[in-house]
C-alpha positions in Angstrom: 100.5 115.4 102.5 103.4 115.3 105.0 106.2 113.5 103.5 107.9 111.4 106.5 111.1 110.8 104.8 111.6 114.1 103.0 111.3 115.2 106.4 112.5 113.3 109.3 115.1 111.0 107.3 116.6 114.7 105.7 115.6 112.9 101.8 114.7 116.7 100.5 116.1 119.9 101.2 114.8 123.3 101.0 117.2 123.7 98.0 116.0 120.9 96.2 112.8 122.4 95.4 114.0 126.3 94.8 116.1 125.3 92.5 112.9 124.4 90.0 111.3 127.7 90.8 109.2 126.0 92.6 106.8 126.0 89.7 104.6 123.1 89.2 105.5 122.3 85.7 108.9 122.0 86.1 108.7 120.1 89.9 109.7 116.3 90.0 106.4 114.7 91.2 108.0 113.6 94.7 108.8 117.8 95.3 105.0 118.7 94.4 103.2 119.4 97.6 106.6 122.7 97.7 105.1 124.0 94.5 104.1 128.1 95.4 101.8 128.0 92.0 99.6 125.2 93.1 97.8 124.4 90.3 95.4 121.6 91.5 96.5 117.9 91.5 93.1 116.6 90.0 91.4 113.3 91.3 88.8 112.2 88.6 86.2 109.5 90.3 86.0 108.2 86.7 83.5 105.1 87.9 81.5 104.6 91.4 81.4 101.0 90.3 84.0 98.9 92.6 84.3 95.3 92.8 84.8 95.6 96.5 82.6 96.6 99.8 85.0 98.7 101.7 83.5 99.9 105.4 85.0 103.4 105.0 84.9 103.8 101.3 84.0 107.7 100.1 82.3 106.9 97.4 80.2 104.3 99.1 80.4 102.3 95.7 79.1 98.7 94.8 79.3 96.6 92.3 76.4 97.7 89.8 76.3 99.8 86.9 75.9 103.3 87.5 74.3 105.8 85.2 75.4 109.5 84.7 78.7 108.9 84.4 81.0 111.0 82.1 81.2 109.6 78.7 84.9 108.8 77.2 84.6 112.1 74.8 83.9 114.5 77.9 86.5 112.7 79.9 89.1 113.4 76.7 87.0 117.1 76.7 88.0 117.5 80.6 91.7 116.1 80.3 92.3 118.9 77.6 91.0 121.5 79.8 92.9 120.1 82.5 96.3 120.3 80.6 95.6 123.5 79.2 94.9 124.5 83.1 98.2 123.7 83.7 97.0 120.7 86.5 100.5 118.6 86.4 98.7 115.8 87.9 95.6 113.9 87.2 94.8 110.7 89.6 92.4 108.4 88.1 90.6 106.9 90.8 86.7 105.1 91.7 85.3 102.8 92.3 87.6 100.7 91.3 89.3 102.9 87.8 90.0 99.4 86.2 86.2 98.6 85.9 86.3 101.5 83.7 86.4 100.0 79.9 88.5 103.3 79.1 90.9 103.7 81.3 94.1 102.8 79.3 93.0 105.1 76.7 92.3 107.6 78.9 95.3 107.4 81.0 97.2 107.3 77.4 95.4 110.8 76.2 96.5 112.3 79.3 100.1 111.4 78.6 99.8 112.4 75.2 98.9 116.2 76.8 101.6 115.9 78.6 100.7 115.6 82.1 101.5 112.9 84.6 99.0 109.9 85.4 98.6 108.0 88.1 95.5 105.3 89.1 94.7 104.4 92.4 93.1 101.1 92.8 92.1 98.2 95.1 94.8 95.9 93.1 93.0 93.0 92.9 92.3 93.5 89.1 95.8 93.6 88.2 96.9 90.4 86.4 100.3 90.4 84.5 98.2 91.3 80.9 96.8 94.3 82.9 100.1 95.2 84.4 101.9 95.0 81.4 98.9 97.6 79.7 100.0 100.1 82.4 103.5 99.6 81.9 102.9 100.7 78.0 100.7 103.8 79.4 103.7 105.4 81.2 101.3 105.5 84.3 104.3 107.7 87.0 102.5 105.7 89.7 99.7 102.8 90.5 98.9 103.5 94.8 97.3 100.3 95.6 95.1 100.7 99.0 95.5 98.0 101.5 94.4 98.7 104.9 95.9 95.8 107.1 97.3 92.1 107.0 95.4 89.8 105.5 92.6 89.0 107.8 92.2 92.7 108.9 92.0 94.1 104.8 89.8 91.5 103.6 87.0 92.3 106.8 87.6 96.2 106.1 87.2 95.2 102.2 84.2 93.2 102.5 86.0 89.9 100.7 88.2 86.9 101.3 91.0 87.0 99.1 91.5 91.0 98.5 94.4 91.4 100.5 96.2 88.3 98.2 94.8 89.7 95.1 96.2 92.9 95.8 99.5 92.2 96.8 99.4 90.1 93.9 98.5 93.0 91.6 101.6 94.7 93.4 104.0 92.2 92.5 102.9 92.5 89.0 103.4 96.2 88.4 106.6 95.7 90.4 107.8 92.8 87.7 106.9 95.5 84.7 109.2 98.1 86.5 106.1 100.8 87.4 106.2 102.4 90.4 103.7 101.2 93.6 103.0 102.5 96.4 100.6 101.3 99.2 97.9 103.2 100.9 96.6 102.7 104.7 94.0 104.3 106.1 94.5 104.3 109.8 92.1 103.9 112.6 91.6 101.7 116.0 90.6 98.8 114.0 93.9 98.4 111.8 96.6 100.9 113.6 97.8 97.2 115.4 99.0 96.0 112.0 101.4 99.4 110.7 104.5 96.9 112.3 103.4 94.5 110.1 102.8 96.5 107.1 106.2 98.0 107.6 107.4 94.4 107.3 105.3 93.6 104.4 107.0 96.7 102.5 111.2 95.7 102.9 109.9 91.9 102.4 108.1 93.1 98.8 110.0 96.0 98.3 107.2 98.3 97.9 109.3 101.5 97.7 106.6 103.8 98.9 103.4 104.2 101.3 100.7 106.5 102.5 99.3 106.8 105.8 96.0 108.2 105.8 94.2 109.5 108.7 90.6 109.1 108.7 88.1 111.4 107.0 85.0 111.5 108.2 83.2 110.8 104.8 80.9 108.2 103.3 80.7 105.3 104.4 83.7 106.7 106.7 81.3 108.6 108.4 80.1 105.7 110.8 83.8 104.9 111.6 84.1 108.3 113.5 84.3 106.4 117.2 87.4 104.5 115.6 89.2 107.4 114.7 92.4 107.2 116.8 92.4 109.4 120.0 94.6 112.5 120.1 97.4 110.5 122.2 97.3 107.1 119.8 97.6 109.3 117.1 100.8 111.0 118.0 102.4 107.2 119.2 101.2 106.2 115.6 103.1 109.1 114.2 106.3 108.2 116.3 106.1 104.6 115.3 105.9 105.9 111.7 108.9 107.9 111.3 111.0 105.3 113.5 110.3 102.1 111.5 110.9 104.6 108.5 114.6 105.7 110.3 115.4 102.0 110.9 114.5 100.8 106.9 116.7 104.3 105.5 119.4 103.0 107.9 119.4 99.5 106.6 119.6 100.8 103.3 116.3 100.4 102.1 114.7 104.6 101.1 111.3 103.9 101.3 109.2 107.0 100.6 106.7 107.3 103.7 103.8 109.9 103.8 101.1 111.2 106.2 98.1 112.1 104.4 94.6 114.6 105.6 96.3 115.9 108.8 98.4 118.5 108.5 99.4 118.6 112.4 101.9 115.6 111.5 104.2 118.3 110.3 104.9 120.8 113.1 105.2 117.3 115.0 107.9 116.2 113.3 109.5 119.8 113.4 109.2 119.4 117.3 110.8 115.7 117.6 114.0 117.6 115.6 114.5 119.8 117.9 115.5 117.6 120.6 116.7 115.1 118.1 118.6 117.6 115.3 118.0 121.1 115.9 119.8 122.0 112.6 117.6 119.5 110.5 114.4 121.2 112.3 115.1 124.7 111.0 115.4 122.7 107.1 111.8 121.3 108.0 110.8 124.2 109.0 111.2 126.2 105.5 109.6 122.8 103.6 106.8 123.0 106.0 106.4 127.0 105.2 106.9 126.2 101.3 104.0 122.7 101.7 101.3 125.5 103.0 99.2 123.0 104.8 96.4 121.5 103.7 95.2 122.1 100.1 91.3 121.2 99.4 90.0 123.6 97.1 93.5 125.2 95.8 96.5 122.7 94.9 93.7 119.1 95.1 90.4 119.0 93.6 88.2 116.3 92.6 86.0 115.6 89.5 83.0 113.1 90.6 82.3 110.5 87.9 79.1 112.5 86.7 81.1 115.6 86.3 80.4 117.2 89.5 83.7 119.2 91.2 84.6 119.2 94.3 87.2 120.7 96.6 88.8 117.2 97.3 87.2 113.5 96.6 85.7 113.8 100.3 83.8 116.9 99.3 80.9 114.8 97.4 78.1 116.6 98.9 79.3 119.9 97.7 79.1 120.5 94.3 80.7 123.8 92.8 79.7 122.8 89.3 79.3 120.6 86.6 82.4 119.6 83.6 79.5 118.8 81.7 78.3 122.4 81.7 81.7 124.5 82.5 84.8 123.9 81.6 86.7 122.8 85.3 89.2 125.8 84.9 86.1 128.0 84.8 85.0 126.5 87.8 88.2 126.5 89.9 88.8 130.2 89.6 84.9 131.2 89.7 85.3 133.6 93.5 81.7 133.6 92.9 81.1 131.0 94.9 81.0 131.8 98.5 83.0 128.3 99.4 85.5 128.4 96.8 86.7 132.1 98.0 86.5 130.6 101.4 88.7 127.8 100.6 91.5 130.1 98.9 92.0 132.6 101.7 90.1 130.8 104.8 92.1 132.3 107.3 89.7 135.1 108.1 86.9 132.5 108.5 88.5 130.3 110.3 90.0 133.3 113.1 86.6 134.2 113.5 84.7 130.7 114.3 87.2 128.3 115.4 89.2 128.3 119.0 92.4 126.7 118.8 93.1 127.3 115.2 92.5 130.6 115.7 95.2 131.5 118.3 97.5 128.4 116.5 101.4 129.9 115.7 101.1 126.7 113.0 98.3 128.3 110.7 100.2 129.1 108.1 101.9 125.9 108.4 98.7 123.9 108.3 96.2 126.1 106.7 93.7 125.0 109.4 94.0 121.6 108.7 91.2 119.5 107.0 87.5 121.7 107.0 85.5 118.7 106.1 86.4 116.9 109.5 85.0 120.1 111.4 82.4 120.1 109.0 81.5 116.8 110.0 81.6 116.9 113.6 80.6 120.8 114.6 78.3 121.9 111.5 80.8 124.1 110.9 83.2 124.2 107.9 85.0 127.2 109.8 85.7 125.2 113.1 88.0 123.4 114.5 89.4 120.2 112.9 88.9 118.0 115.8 92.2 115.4 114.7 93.9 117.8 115.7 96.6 116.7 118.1 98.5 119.2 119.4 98.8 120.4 122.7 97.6 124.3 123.8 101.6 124.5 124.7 102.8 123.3 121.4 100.4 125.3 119.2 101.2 128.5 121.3 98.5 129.7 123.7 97.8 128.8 127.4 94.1 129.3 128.1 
């Protein structure tokens, strides 16, 4: 997670998060990703039942009932574990989380341990009864996934109407005063409509959004030939942080964030030097303190039948089972050969990849996003092939 305007618009400073200790417990949620304990920010998949038919959705969910699925007593089971874990986040995600009978009172017990919830949704269940429900949870956030204008979501969604059911849903959580945030998942078929979505975001005042790139998981899998191109992705990056400038300059501090490539920070860092040399050398210690990409240490994922995995586009690795191990047991277990590649990869990775492996940004990114290479070479320990950067920016010639 690359935050945009933490970075380019000079929103955080280095000092901002030392002076916390840069322990996760005691971290604002918007200084997170510079925690140096990285306890795991915990995505539960609480239902694979969704309401909608999204082209690129993970979880390759539909509308039927699903069996397996943790019960409400080993979700309260796994929320305790969690807390006692020390995981200062837990993300209640799908599916669709709000076809999940539960999830108020599980969102509640997990406020009630003291750690932070947040939902991420399609937004086209929230009417004002079910906005004002989250309001009494405390939720610190509702990200509400939208992936173009209207005509663009609703063909990506797989129904009319989602795209004004979900801005709806916005407007409701923004009337009851809970944060919102919108989430974009780029590629060739909606990167035409970011100006737009820019727009949509000072008209509604949606005071944050995600950009993420595109994982190559699920039903994502077959959109691999519209992933951007190497070159469309760094003019989609550069139209990011200037329509993010322009709003901070008309007075409107929108939080912006890259998600799933890591690259997007040492390209900011190299825009500052010709634009700010002295705000570079700032980025440049966040960028050290964010550690690059985090599947498998600081973001894990609990599949709705109890299975974990490093992130939510892990699914078809499982490292274990809540229903059978505690997920603090499973986390630190170095037994497994994945899990102890994940929390010190670098060896791996130097010894199958190419460009990673001679890349002056590794510690900066932490070789980027493994189940992209997985995808595309067979090989967890390649390349990520989003990638972007030149052979002279990341530091080698041949």
């Amino acid at each position: 997670m690359i935050g945009i305007s933490k970075l380019y618009c000079g929103i955080v400073e280095p000092s901002d998060a030392l002076r916390y200790g840069r322990d996760s417990g005691k971290l604002p949620s918007h200084l997170l990703q510079f925690s140096k304990d990285k306890k795991p920010v915990v995505v539960w998949n609480m239902t694979r039942r969704c309401n909608l038919r999204c082209i690129h959705c993970y979880a390759q969910s539909r509308d039927i009932e699903y069996k397996g699925e943790l019960t409400t007593q080993q979700g309260m089971e796994l929320i305790d574990d969690l807390a006692r874990f020390g995981a200062p986040v837990i993300l209640f995600s799908g599916g669709e989380p709000l076809m999940h009978p539960d999830l108020p009172l599980l969102a509640q017990y997990a406020r009630s341990k003291g750690m932070r919830a947040v939902i991420s949704t399609n937004g086209t269940l929230i009417d004002k009864k079910i906005a004002k429900i989250l309001k009494e949870i405390g939720l610190s956030y509702v990200g509400v996934s939208l992936d173009g204008m209207r005509e663009t979501n609703d063909r990506f969604r797989g129904m009319d109407g989602a795209f004004d059911a979900a801005l709806q849903g916005m407007r409701n959580c923004i009337e009851e005063g809970i944060k919102v945030g919108l989430r974009f998942t780029i590629n060739r078929k909606n990167v035409r409509d970011v100006p737009a979505i820019f727009d949509l975001l000072e008209e509604e005042k949606i005071p944050r959004v995600c950009f993420y790139h595109l994982v190559y998981a699920g039903r994502g899998s077959g959109l691999v030939k519209e992933d951007l191109s190497h070159e469309e992705s760094r003019k989609t990056l550069d139209l990011i942080m200037e329509r993010t400038k322009a709003l901070h300059d008309r007075g409107f501090p929108i939080e912006v964030l890259t998600v799933d490539n890591h690259c997007d920070g040492p390209y900011i860092y190299f825009r500052l030097l010709k634009e700010n040399p002295a705000r570079a050398g700032e980025v440049f210690e966040l960028l050290q303190m964010n550690q690059g990409n985090s599947s498998g240490i600081g973001i894990g994922c609990v599949s709705w039948d109890g299975s974990v995995h490093a992130d939510q586009f892990w699914r078809h690795y499982s490292f274990g089972n809540v229903k059978e191990r505690k997920f603090s047991e499973i986390w630190t277990d170095l037994s497994n050969e994945l899990m102890a590649g994940l929390k010190n990869r670098k060896p791996l990775i130097k010894a199958n990849a190419d460009r990673c492996a001679r890349c002056k940004w590794f510690d900066i990114c932490n070789g980027n996003f493994r189940v992209r290479a997985e995808a595309i070479y067979g090989n967890v320990w390649a390349d990520d092939p989003a990638c972007y950067l030149t052979k002279e920016e990341i530091g080698y010639d041949g």
